[in-house]
PDB file of N, CA, C and O in Angstrom:
ATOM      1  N   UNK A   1      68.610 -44.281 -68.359  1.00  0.00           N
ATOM      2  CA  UNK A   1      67.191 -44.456 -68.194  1.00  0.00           C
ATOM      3  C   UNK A   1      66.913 -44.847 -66.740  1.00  0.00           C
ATOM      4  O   UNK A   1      67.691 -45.610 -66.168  1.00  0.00           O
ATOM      5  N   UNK A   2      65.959 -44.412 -66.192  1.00  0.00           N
ATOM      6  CA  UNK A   2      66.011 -43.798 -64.536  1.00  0.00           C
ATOM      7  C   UNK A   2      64.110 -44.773 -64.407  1.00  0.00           C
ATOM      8  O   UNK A   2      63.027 -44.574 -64.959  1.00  0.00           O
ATOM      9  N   UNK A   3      64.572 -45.695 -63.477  1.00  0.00           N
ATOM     10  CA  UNK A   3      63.117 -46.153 -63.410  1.00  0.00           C
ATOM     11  C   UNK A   3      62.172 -45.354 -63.103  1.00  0.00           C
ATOM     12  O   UNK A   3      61.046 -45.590 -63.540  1.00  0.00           O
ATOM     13  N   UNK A   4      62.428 -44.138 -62.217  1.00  0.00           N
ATOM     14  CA  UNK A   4      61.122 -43.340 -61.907  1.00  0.00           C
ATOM     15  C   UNK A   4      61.146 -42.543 -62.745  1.00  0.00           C
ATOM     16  O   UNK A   4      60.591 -41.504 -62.386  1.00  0.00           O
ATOM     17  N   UNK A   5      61.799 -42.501 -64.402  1.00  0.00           N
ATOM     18  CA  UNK A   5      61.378 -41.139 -65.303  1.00  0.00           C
ATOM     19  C   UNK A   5      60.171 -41.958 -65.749  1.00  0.00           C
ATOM     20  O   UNK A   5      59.961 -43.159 -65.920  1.00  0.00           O
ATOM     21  N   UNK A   6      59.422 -40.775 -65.878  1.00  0.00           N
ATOM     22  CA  UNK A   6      57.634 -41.081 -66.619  1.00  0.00           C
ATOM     23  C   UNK A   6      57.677 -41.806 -67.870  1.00  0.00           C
ATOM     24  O   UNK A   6      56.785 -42.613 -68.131  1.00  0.00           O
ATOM     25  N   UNK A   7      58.849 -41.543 -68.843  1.00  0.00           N
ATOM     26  CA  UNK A   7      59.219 -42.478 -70.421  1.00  0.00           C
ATOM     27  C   UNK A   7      58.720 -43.658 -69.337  1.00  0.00           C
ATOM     28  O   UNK A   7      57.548 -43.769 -68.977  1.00  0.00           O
ATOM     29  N   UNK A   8      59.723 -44.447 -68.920  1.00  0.00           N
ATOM     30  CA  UNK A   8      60.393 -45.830 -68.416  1.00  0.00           C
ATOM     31  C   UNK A   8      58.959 -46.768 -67.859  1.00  0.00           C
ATOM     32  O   UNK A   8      58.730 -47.958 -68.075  1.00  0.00           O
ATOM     33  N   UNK A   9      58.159 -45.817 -67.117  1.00  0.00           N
ATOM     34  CA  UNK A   9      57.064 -45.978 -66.455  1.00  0.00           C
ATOM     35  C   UNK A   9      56.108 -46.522 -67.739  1.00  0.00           C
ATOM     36  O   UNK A   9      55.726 -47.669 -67.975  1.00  0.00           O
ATOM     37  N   UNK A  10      55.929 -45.589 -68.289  1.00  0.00           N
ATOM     38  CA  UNK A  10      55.101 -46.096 -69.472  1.00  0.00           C
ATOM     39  C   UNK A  10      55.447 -46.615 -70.763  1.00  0.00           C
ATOM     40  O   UNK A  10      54.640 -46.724 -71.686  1.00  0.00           O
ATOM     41  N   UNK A  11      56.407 -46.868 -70.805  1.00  0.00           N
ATOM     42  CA  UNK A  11      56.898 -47.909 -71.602  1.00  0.00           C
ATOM     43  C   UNK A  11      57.128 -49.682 -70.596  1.00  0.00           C
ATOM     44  O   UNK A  11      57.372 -50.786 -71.082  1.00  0.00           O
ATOM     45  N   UNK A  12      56.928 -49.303 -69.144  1.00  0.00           N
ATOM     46  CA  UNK A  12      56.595 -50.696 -69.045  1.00  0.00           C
ATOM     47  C   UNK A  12      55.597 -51.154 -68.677  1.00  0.00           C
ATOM     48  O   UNK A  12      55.530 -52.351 -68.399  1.00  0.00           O
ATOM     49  N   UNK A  13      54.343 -50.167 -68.553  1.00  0.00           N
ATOM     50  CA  UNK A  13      52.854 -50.737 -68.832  1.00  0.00           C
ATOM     51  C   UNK A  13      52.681 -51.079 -70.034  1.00  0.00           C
ATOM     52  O   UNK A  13      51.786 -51.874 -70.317  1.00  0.00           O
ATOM     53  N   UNK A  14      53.632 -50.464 -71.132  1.00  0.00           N
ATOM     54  CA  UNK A  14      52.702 -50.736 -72.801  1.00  0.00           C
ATOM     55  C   UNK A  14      53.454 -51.845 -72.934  1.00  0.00           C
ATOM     56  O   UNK A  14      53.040 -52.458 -73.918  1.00  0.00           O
ATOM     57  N   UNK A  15      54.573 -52.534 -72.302  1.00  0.00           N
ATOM     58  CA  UNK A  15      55.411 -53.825 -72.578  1.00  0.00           C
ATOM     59  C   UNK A  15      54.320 -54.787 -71.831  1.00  0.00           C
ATOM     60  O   UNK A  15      54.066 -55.869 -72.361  1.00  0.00           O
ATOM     61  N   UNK A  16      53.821 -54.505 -70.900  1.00  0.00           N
ATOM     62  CA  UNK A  16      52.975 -55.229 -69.935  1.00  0.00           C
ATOM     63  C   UNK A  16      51.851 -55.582 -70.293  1.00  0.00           C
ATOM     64  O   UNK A  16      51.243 -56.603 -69.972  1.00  0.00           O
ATOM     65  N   UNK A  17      51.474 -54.574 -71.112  1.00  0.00           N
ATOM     66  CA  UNK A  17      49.893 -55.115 -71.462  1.00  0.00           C
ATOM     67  C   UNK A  17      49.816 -56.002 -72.904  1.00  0.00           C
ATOM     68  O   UNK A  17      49.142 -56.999 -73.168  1.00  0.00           O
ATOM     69  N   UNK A  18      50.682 -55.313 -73.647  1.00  0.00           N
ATOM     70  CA  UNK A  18      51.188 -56.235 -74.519  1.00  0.00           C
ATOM     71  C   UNK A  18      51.566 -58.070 -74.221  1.00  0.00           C
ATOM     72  O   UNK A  18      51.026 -59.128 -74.544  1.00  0.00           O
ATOM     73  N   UNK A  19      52.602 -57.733 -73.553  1.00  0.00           N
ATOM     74  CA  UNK A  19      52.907 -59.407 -72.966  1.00  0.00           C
ATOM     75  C   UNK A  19      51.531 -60.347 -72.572  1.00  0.00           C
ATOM     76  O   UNK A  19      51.259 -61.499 -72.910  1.00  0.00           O
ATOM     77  N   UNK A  20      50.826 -59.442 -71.773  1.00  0.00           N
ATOM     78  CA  UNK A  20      49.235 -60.365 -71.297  1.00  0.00           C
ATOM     79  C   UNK A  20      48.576 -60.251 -72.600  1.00  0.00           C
ATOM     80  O   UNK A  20      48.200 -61.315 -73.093  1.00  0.00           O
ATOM     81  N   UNK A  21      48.348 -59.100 -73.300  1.00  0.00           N
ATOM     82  CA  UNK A  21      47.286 -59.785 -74.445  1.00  0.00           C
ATOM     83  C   UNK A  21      47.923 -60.538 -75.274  1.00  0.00           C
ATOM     84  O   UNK A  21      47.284 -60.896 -76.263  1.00  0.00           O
ATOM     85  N   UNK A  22      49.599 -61.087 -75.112  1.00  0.00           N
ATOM     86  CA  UNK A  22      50.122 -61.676 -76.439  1.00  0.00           C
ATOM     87  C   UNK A  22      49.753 -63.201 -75.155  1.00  0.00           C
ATOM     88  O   UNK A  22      49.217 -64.117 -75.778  1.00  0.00           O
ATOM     89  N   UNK A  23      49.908 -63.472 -73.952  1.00  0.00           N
ATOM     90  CA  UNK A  23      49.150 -64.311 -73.130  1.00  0.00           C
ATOM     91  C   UNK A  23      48.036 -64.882 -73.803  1.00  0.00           C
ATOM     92  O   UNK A  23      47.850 -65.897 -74.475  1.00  0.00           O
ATOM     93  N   UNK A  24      47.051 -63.498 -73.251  1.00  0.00           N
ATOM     94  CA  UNK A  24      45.624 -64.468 -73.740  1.00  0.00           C
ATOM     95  C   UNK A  24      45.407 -64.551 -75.268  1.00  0.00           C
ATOM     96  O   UNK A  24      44.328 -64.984 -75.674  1.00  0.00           O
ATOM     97  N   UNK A  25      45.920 -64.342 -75.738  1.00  0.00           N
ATOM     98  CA  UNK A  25      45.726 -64.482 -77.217  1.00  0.00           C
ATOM     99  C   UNK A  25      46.136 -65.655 -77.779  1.00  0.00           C
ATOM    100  O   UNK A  25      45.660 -66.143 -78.805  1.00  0.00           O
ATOM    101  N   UNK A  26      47.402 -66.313 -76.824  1.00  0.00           N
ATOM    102  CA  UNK A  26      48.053 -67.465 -76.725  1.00  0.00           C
ATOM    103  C   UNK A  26      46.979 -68.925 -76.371  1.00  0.00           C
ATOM    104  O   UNK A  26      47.032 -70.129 -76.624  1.00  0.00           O
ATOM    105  N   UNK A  27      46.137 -68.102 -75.731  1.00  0.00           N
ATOM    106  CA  UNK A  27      44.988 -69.243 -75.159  1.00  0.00           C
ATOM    107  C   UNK A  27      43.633 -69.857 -76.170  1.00  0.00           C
ATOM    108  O   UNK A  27      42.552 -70.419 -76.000  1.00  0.00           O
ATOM    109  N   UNK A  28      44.401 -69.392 -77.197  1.00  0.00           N
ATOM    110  CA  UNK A  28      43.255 -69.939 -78.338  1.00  0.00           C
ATOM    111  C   UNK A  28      44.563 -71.263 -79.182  1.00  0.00           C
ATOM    112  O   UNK A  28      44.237 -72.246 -79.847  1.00  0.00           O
ATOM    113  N   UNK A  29      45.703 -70.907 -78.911  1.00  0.00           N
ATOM    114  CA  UNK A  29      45.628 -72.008 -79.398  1.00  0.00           C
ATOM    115  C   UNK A  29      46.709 -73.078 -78.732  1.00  0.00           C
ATOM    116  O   UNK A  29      47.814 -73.253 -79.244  1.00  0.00           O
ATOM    117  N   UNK A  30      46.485 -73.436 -78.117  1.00  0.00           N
ATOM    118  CA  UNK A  30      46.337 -74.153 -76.551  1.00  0.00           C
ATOM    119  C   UNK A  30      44.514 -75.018 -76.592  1.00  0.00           C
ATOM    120  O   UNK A  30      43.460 -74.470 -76.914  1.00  0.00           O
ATOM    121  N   UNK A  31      44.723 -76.457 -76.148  1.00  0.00           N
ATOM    122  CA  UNK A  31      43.737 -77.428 -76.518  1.00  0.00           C
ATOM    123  C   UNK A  31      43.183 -77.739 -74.962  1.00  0.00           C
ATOM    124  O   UNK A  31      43.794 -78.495 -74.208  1.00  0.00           O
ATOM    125  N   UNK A  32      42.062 -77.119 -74.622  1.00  0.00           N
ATOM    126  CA  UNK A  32      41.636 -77.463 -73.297  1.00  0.00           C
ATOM    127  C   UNK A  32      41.071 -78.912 -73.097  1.00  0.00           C
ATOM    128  O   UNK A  32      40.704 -79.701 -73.969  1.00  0.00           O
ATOM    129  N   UNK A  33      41.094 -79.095 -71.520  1.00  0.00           N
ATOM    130  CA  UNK A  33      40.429 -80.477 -70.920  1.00  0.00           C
ATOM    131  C   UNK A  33      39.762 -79.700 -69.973  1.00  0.00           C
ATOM    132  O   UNK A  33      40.320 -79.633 -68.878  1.00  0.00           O
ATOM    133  N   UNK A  34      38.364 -78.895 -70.155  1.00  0.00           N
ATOM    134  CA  UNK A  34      38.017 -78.554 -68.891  1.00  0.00           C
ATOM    135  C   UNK A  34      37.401 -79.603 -67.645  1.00  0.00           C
ATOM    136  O   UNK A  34      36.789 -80.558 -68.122  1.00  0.00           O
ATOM    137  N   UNK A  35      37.445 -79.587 -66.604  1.00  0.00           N
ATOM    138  CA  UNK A  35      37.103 -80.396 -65.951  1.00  0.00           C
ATOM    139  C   UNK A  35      35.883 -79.854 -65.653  1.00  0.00           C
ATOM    140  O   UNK A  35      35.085 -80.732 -65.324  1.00  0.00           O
ATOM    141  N   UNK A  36      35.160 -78.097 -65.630  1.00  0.00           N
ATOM    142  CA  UNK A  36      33.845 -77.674 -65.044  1.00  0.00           C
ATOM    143  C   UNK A  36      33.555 -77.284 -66.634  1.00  0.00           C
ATOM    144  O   UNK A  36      34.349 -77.784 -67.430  1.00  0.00           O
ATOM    145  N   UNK A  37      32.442 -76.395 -67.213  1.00  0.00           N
ATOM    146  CA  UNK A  37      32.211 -75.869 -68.303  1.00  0.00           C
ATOM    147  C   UNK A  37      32.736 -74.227 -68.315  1.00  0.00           C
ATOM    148  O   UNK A  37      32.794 -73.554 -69.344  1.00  0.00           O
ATOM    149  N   UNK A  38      33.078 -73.768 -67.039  1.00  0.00           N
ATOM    150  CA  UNK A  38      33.686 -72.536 -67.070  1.00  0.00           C
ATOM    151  C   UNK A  38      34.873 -72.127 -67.750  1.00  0.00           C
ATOM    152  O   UNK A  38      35.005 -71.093 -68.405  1.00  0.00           O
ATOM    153  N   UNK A  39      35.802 -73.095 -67.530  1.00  0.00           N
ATOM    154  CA  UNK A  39      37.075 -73.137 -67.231  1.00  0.00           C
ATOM    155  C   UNK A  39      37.587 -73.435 -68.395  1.00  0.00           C
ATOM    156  O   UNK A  39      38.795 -73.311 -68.598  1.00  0.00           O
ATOM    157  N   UNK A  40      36.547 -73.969 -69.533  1.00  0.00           N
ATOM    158  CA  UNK A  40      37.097 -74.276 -71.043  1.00  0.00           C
ATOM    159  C   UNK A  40      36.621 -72.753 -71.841  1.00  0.00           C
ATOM    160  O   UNK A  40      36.418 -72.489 -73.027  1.00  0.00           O
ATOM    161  N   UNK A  41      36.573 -72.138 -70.907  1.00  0.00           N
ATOM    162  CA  UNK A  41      36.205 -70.507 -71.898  1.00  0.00           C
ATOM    163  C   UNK A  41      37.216 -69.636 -71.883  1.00  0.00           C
ATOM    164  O   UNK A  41      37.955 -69.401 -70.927  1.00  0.00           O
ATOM    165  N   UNK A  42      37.256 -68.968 -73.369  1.00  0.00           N
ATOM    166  CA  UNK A  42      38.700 -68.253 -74.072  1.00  0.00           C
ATOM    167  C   UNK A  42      38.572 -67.027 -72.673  1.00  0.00           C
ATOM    168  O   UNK A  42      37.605 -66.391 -72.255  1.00  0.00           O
ATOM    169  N   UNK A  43      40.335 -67.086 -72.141  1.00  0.00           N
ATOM    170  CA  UNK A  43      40.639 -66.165 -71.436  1.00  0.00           C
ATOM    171  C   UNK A  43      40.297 -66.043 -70.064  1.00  0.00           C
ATOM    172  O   UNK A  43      40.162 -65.018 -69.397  1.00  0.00           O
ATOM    173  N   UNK A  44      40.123 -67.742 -69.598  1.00  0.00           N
ATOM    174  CA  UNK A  44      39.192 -67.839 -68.696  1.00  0.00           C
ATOM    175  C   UNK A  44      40.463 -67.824 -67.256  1.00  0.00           C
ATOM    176  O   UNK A  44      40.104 -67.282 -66.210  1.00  0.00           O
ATOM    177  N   UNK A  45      41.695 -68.361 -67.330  1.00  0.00           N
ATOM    178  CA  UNK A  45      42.682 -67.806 -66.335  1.00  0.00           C
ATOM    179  C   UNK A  45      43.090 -66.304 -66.149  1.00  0.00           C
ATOM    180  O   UNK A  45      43.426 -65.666 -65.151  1.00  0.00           O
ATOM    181  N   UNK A  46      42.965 -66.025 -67.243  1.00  0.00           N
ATOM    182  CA  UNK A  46      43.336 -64.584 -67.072  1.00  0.00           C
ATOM    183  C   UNK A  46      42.237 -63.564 -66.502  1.00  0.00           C
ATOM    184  O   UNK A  46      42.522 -62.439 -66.092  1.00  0.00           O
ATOM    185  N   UNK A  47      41.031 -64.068 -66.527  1.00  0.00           N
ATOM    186  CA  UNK A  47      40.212 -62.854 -65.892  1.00  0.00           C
ATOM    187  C   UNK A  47      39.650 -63.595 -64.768  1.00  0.00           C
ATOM    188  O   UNK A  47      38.956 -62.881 -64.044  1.00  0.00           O
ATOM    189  N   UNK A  48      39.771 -65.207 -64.290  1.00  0.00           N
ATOM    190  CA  UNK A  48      40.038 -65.810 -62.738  1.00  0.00           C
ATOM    191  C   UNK A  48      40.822 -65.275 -61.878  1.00  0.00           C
ATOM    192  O   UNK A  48      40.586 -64.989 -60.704  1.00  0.00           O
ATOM    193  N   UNK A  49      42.139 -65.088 -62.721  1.00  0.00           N
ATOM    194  CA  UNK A  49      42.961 -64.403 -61.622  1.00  0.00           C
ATOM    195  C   UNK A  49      43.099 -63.290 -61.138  1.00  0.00           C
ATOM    196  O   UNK A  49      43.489 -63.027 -60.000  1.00  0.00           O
ATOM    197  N   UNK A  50      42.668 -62.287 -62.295  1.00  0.00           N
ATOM    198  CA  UNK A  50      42.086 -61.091 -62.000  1.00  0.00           C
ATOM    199  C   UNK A  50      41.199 -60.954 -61.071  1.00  0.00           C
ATOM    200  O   UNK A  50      41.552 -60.192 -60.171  1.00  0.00           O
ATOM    201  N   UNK A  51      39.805 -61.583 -60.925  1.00  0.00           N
ATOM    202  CA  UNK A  51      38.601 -61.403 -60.146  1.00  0.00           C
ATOM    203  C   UNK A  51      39.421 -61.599 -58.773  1.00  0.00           C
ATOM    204  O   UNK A  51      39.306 -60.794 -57.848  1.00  0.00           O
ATOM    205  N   UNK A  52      40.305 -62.796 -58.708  1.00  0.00           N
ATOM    206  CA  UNK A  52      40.830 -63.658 -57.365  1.00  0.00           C
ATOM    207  C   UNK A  52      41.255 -62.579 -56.764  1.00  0.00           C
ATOM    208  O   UNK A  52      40.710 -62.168 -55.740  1.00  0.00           O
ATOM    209  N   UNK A  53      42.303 -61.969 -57.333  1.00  0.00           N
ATOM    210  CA  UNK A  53      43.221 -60.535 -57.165  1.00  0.00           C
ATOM    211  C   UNK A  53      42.788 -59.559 -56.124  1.00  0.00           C
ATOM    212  O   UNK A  53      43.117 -59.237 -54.982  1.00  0.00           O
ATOM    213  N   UNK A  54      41.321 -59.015 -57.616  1.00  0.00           N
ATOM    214  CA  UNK A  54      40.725 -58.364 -56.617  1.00  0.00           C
ATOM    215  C   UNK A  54      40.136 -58.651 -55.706  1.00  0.00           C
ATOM    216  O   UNK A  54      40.266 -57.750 -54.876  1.00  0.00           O
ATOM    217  N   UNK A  55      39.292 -59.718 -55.211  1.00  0.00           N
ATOM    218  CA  UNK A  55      38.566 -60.441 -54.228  1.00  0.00           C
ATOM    219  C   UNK A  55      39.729 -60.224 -53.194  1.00  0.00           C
ATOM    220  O   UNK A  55      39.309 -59.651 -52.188  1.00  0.00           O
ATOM    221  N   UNK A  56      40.598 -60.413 -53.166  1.00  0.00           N
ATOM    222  CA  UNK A  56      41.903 -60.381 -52.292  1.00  0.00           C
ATOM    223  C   UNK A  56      42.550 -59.809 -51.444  1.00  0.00           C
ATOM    224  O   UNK A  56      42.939 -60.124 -50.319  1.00  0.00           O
ATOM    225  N   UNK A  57      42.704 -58.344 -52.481  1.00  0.00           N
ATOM    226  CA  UNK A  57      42.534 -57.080 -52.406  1.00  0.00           C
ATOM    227  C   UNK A  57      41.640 -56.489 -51.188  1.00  0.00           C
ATOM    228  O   UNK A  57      42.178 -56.143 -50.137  1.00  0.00           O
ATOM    229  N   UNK A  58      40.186 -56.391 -51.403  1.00  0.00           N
ATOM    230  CA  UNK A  58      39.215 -55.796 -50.871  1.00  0.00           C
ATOM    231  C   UNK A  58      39.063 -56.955 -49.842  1.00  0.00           C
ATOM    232  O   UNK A  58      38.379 -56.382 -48.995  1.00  0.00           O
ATOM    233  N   UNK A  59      39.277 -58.327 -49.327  1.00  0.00           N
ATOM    234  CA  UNK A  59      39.069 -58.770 -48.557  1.00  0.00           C
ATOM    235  C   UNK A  59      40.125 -58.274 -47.407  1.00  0.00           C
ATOM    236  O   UNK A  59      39.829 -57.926 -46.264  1.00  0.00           O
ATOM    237  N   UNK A  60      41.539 -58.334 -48.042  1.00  0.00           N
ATOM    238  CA  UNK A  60      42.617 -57.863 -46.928  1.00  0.00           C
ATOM    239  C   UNK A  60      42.359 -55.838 -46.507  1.00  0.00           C
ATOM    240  O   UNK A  60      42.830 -55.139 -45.610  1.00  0.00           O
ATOM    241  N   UNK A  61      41.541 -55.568 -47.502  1.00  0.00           N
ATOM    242  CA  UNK A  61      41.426 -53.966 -47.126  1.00  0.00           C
ATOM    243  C   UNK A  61      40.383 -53.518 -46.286  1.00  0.00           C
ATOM    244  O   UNK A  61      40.428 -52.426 -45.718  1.00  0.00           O
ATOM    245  N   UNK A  62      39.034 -54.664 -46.136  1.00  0.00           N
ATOM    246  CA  UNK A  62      38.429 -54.549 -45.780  1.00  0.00           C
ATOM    247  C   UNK A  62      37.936 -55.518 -43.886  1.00  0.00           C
ATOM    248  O   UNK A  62      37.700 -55.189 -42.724  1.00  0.00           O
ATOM    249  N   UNK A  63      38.013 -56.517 -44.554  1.00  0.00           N
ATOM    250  CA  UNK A  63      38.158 -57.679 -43.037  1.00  0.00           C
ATOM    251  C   UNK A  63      39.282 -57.627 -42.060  1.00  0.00           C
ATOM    252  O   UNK A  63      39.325 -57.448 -40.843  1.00  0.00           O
ATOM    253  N   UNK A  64      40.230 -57.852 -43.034  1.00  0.00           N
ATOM    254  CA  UNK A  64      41.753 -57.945 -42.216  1.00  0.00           C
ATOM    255  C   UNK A  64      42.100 -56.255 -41.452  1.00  0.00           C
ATOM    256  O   UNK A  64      42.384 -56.122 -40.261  1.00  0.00           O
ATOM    257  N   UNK A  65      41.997 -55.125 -42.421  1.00  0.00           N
ATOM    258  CA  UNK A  65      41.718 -53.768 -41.595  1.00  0.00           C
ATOM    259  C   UNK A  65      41.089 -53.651 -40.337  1.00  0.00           C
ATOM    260  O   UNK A  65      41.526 -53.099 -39.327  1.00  0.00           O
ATOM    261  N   UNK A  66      39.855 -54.320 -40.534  1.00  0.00           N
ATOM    262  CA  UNK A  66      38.774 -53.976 -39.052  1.00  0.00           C
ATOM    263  C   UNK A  66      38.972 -54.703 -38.106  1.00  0.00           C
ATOM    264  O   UNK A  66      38.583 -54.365 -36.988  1.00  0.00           O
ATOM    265  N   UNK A  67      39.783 -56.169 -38.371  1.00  0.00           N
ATOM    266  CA  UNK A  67      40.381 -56.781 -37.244  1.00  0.00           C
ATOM    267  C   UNK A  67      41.897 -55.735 -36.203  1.00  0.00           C
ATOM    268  O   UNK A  67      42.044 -55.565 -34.993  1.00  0.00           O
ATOM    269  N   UNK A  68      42.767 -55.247 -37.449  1.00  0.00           N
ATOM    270  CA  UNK A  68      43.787 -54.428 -37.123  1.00  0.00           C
ATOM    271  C   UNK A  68      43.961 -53.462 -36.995  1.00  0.00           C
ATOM    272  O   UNK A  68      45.133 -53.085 -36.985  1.00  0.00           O
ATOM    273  N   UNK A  69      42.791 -52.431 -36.809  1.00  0.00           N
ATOM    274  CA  UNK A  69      42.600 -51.437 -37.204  1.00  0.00           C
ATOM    275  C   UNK A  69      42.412 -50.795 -35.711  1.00  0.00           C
ATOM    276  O   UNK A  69      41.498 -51.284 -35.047  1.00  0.00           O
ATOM    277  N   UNK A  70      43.329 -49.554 -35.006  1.00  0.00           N
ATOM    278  CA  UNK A  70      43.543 -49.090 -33.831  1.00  0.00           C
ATOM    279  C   UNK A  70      42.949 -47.899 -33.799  1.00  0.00           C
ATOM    280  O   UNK A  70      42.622 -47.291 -34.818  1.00  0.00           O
ATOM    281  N   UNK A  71      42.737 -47.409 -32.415  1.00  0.00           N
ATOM    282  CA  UNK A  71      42.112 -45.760 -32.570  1.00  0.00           C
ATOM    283  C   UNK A  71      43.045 -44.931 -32.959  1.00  0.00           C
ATOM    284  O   UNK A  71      44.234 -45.181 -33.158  1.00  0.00           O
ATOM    285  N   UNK A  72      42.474 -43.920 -33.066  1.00  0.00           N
ATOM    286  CA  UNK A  72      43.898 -42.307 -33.474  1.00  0.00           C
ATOM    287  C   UNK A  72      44.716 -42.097 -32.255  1.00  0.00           C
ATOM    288  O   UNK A  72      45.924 -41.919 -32.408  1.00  0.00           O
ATOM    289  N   UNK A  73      44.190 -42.096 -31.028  1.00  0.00           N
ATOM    290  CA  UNK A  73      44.827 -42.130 -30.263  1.00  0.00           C
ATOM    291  C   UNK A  73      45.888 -43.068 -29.531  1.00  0.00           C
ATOM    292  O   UNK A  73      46.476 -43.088 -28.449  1.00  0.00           O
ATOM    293  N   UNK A  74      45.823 -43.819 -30.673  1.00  0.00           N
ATOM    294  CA  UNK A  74      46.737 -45.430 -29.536  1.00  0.00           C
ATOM    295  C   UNK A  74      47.694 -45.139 -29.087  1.00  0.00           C
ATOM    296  O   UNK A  74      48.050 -45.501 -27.966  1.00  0.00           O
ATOM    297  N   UNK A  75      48.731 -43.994 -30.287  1.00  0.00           N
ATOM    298  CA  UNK A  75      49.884 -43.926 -29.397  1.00  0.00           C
ATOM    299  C   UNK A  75      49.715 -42.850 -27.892  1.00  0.00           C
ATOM    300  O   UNK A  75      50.410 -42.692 -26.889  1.00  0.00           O
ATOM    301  N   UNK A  76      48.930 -42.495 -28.188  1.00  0.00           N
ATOM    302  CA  UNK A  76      48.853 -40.879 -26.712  1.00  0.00           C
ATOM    303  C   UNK A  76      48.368 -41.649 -25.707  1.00  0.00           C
ATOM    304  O   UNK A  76      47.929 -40.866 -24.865  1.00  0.00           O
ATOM    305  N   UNK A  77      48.177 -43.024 -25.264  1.00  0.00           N
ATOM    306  CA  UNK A  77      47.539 -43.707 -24.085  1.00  0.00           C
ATOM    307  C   UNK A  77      48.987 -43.993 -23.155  1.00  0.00           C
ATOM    308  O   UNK A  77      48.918 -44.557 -22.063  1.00  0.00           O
TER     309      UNK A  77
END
């Protein structure tokens, strides 16, 4: 079994998504102390870290790019 055959590939997204919904599913019974009123809501790390992720994502693709970001020509100077 060859990590880049297509089986292997998708048998470890369906292991993956499995594992997180057997996660958040885990989060019901688990006894919160929220400290804000957000943060005591079902599934509420798992789609924080998600949002964070992406926030993350598009901040380094977008800000951090236009700081680093060179002409086409840089190398021909």
């Amino acid at each position: 079994m060859k990590l880049e055959d297509p089986r292997t590939i998708r048998l470890l997204w369906i292991v993956s998504l499995v594992v997180l919904a057997l996660l958040v599913a885990a989060d019901g019974l688990v006894e919160h102390h929220p400290h804000f009123g957000i943060d005591g809501s079902f599934g509420f790390h798992a789609w924080y870290g998600f949002a964070v992720c992406a926030a993350m994502v598009l901040v380094s693709k977008f800000v951090v790019g236009l700081l680093l970001k060179r002409r086409d020509t840089y190398y021909d100077d």
